[in-house]
MIPASE-791636 format. One record per residue: residue in one letter; x, y, z of N, C-alpha, C in turn. Coordinates in steps of 0.1 Angstrom, whole numbers, padded with zeros to 4 digits, always signed. Example, Ala and Ser with C-alpha at 12.3 -4.5 7.8 and 13.67 -1.06 7.14 Angstrom:
2
A+0132-0057+0078+0123-0045+0078+0132-0033+0078;S+0128-0022+0071+0137-0011+0071+0129+0000+0079;
***
This chain:
89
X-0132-0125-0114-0141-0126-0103-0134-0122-0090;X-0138-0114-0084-0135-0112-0064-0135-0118-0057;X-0121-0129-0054-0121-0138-0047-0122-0133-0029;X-0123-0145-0027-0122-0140-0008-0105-0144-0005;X-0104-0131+0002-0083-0137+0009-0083-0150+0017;X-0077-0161+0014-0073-0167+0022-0063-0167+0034;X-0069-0173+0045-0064-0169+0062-0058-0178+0068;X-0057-0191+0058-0055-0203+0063-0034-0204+0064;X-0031-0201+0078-0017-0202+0074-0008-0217+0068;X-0018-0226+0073-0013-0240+0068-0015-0243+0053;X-0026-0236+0045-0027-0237+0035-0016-0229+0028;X-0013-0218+0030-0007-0208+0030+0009-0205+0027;X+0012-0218+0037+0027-0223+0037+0031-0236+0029;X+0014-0238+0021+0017-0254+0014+0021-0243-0002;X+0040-0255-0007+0042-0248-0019+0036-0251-0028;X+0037-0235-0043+0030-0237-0055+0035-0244-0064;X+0026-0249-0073+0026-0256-0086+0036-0243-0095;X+0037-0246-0108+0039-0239-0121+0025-0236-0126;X+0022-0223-0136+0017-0221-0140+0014-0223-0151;X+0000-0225-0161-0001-0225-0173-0008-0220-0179;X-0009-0226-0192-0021-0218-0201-0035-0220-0192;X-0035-0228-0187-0053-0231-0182-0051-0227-0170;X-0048-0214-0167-0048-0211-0155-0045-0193-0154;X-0051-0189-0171-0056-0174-0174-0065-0173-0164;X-0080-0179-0160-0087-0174-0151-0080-0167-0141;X-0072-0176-0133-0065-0175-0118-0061-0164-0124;X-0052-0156-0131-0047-0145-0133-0056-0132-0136;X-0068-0135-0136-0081-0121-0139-0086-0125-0128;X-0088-0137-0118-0094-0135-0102-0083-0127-0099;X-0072-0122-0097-0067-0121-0088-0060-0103-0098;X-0064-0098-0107-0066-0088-0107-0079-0079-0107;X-0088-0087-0105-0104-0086-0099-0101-0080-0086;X-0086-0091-0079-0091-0093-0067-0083-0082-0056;X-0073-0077-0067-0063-0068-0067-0072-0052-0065;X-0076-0053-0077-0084-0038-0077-0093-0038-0065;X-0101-0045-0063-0108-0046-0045-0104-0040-0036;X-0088-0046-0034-0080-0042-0024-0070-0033-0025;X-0071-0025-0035-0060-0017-0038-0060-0004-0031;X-0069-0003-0022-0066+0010-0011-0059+0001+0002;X-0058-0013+0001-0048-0022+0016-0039-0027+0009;X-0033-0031-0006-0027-0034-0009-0018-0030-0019;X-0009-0037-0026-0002-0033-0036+0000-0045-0047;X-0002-0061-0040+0002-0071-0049-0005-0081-0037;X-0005-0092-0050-0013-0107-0046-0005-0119-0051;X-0008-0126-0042-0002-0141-0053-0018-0150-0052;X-0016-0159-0054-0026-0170-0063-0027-0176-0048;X-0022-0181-0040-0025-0182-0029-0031-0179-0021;X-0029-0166-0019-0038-0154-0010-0053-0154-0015;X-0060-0163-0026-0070-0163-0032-0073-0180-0035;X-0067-0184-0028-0069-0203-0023-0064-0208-0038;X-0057-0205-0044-0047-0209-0062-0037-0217-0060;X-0034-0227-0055-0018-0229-0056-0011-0232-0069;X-0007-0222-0071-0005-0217-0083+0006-0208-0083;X+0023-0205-0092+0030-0194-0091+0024-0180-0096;X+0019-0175-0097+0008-0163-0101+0011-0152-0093;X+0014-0142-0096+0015-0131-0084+0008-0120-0096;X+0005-0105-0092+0001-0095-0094+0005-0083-0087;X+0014-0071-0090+0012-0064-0084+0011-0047-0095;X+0006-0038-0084+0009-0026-0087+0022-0020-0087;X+0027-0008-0099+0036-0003-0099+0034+0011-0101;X+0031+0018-0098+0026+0033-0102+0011+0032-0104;X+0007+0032-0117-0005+0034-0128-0005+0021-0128;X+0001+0013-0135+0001-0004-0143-0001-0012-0134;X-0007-0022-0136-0009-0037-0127+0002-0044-0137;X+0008-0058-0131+0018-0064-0134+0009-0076-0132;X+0010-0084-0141+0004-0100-0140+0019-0108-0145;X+0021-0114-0136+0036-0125-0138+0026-0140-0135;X+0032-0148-0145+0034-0159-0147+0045-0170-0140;X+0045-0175-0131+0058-0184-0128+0072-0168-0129;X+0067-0164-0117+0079-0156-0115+0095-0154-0109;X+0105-0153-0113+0116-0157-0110+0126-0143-0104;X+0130-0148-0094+0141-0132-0092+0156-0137-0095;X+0164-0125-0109+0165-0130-0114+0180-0126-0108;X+0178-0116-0104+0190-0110-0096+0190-0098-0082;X+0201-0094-0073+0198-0085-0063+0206-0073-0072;X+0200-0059-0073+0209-0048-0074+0216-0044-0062;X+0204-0039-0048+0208-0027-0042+0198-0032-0030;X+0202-0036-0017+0191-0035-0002+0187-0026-0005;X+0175-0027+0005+0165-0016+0008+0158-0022+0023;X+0152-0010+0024+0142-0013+0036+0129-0017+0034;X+0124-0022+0043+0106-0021+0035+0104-0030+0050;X+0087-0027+0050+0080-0036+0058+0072-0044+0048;X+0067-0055+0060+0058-0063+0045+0043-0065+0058;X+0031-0060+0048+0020-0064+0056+0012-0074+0048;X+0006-0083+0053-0003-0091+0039-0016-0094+0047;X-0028-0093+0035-0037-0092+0038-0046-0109+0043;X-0039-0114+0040-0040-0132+0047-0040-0129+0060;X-0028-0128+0065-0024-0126+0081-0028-0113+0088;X-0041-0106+0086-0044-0094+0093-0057-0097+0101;
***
């Protein structure tokens, strides 16, 4: 289902739970909610769709990525980047 973005920065800055089995929906809202926005975006977390929840989604080429309680697990190499999010626009 096509959630609405959440704008709320107080909510926004409150941290996520773990994820679980009962919480497949949250992961198809928010590739629902992904495809929507995918001419403004590139990825979502569970948040940006009122979830507090670790959940993120993003695009990589062609493929959507659905992560579960996601971890970074190392740095290779800086890079540049800007970051725009669709919460705070």
């Amino acid at each position: 289902m096509i959630k609405p973005i959440m704008k709320s920065e107080f909510f926004l800055r409150l941290p996520s739970e773990d994820a679980g089995p009962d919480d497949a929906a949250t992961g198809q809202d928010l590739l629902d909610t992904l495809h929507e926005h995918e001419r403004e975006c590139v990825g979502l977390a569970a948040n940006m769709i009122g979830v507090r929840k670790r959940i993120i989604c993003v695009k990589d080429g062609n493929r959507t990525l659905l992560m579960y309680n996601p971890q970074i697990l190392e740095q290779v190499n800086a890079y540049q980047t800007s970051e725009g999010c669709l919460s705070l626009i």
